[in-house]
FIKOLZA-1660 file (N, C-alpha, C; in steps of 0.1 Angstrom, whole numbers, plus 5000, padded with zeros to 4 digits):
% residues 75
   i   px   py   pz ch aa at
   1 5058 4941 5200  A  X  N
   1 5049 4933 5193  A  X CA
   1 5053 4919 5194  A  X  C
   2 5045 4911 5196  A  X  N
   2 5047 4897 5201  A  X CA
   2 5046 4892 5183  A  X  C
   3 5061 4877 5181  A  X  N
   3 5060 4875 5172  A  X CA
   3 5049 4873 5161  A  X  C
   4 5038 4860 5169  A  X  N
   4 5025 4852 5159  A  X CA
   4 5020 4871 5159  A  X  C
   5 5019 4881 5164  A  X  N
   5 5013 4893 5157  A  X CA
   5 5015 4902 5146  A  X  C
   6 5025 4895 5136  A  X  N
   6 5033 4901 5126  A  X CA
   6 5023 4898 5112  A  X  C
   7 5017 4886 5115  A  X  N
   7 5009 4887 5098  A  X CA
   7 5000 4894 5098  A  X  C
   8 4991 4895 5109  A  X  N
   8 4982 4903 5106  A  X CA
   8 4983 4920 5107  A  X  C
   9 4993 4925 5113  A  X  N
   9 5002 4935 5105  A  X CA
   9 5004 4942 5091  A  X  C
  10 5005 4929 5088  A  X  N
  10 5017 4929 5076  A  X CA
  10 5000 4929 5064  A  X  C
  11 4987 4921 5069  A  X  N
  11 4978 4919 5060  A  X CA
  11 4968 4937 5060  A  X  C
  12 4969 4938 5074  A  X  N
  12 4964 4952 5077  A  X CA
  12 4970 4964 5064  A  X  C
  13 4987 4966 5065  A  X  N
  13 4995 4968 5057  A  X CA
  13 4990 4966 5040  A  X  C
  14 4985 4958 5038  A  X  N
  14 4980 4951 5023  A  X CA
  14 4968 4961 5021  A  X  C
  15 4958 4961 5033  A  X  N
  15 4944 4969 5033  A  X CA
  15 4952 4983 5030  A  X  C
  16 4961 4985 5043  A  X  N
  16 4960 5007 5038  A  X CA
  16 4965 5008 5025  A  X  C
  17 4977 4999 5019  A  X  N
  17 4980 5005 5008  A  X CA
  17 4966 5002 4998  A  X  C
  18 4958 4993 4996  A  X  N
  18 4950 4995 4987  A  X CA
  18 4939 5006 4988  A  X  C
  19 4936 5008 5000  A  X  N
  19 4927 5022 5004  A  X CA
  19 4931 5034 4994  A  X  C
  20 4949 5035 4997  A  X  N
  20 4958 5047 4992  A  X CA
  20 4956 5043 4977  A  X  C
  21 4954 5034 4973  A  X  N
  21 4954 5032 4956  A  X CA
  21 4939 5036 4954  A  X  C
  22 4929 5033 4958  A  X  N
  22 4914 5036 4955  A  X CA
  22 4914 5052 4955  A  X  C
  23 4922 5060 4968  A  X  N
  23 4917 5076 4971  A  X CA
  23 4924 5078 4959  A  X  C
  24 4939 5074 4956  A  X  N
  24 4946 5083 4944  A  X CA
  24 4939 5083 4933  A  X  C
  25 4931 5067 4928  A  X  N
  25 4923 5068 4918  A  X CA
  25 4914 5077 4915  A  X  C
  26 4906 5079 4930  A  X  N
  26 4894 5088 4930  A  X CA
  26 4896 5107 4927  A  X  C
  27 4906 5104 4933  A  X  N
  27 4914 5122 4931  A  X CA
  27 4918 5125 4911  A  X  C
  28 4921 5111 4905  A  X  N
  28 4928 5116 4896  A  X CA
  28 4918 5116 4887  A  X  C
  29 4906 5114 4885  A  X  N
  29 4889 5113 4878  A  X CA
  29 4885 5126 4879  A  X  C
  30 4887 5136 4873  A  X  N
  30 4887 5151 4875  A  X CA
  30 4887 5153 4860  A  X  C
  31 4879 5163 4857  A  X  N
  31 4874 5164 4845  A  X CA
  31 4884 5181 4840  A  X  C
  32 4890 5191 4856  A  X  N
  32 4890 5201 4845  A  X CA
  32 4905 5201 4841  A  X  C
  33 4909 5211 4836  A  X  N
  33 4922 5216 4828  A  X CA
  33 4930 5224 4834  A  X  C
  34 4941 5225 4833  A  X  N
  34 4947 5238 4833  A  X CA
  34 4963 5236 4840  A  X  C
  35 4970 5246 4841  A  X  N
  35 4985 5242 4845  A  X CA
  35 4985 5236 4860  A  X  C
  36 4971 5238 4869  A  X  N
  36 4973 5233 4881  A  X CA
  36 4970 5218 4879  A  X  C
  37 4962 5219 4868  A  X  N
  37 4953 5200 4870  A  X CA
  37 4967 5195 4867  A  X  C
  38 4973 5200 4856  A  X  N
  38 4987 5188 4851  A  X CA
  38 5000 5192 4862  A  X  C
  39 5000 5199 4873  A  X  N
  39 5011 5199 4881  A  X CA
  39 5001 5189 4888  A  X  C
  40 4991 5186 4898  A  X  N
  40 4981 5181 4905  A  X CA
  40 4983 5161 4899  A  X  C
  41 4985 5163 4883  A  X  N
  41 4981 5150 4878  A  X CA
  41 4996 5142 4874  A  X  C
  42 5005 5154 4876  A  X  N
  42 5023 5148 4880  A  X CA
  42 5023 5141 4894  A  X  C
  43 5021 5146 4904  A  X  N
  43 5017 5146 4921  A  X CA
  43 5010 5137 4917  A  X  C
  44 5001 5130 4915  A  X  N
  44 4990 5119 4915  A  X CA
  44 5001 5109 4913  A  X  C
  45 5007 5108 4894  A  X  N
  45 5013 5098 4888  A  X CA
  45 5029 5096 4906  A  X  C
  46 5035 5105 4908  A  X  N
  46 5042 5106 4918  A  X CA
  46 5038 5093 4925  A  X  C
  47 5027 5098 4931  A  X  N
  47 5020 5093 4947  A  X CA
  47 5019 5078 4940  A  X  C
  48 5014 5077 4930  A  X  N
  48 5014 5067 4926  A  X CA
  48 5020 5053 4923  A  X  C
  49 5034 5062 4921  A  X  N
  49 5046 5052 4922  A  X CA
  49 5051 5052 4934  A  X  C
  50 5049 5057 4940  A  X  N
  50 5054 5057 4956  A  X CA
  50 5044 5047 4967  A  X  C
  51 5032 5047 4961  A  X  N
  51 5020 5031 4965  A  X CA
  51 5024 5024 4962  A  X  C
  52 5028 5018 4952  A  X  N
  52 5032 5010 4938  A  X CA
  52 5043 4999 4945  A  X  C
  53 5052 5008 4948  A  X  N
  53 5065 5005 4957  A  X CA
  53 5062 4999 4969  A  X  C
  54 5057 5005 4975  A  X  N
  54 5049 5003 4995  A  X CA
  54 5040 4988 4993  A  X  C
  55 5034 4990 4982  A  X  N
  55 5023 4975 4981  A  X CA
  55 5034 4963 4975  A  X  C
  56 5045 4968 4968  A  X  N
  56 5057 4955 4964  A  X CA
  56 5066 4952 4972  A  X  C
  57 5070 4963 4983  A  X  N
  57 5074 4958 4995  A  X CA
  57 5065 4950 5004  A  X  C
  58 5055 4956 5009  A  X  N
  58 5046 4953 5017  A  X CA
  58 5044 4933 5014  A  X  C
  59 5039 4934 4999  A  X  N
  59 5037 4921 4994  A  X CA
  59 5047 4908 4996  A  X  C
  60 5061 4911 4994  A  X  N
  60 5073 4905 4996  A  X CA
  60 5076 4902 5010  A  X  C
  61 5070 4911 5026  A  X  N
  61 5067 4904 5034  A  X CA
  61 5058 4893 5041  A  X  C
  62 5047 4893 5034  A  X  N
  62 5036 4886 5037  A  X CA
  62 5045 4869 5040  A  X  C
  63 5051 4862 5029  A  X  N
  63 5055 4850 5038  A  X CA
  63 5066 4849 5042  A  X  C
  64 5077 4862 5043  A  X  N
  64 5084 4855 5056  A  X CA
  64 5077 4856 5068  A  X  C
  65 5069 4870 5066  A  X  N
  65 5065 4869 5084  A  X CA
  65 5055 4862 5085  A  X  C
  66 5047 4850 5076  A  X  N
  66 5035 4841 5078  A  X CA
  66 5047 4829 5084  A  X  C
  67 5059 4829 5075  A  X  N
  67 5072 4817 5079  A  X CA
  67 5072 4819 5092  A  X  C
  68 5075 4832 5096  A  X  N
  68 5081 4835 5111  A  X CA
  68 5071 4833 5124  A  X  C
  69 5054 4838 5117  A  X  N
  69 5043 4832 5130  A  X CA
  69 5044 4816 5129  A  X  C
  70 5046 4807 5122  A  X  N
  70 5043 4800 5123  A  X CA
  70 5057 4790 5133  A  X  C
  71 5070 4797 5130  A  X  N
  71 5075 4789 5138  A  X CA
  71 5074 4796 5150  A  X  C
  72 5069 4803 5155  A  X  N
  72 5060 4806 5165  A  X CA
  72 5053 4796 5172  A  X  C
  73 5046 4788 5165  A  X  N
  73 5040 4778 5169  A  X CA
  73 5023 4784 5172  A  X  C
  74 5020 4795 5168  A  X  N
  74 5012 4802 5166  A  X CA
  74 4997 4798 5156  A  X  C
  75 5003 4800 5143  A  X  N
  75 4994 4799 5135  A  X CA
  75 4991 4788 5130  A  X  C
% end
């Protein structure tokens, strides 16, 4: 990967994790009950912090590697 091709990476990166936040939302809108929904709705809250994490990492590279296209001479 050529350097100036890192931000848009990294913004791509921004798009899947919010995808993964919208599907976990849509999965956890479930109306029924029972010992499977609340093992199912542990797994959700899980998955959730585990996006959570991926989008605060993800976020924290956005400007070194906009820093790094640019001394590229790229952007």
């Amino acid at each position: 990967m050529p350097p100036a091709d890192g931000l848009p990476l990294v913004l791509r990166a921004l798009d899947d994790v919010e995808s993964a936040s919208r599907s976990l939302r849509g999965a956890a809108a479930m109306s029924w009950s029972s010992e499977a929904a609340d093992r199912f709705r542990t797994a959700l809250d899980e998955a959730s912090g585990c996006v959570h994490a991926v989008r605060t990492a993800v976020e924290r590279t956005v400007q070194p590697v906009a820093a790094a296209d640019l001394g590229t001479g790229v952007w």
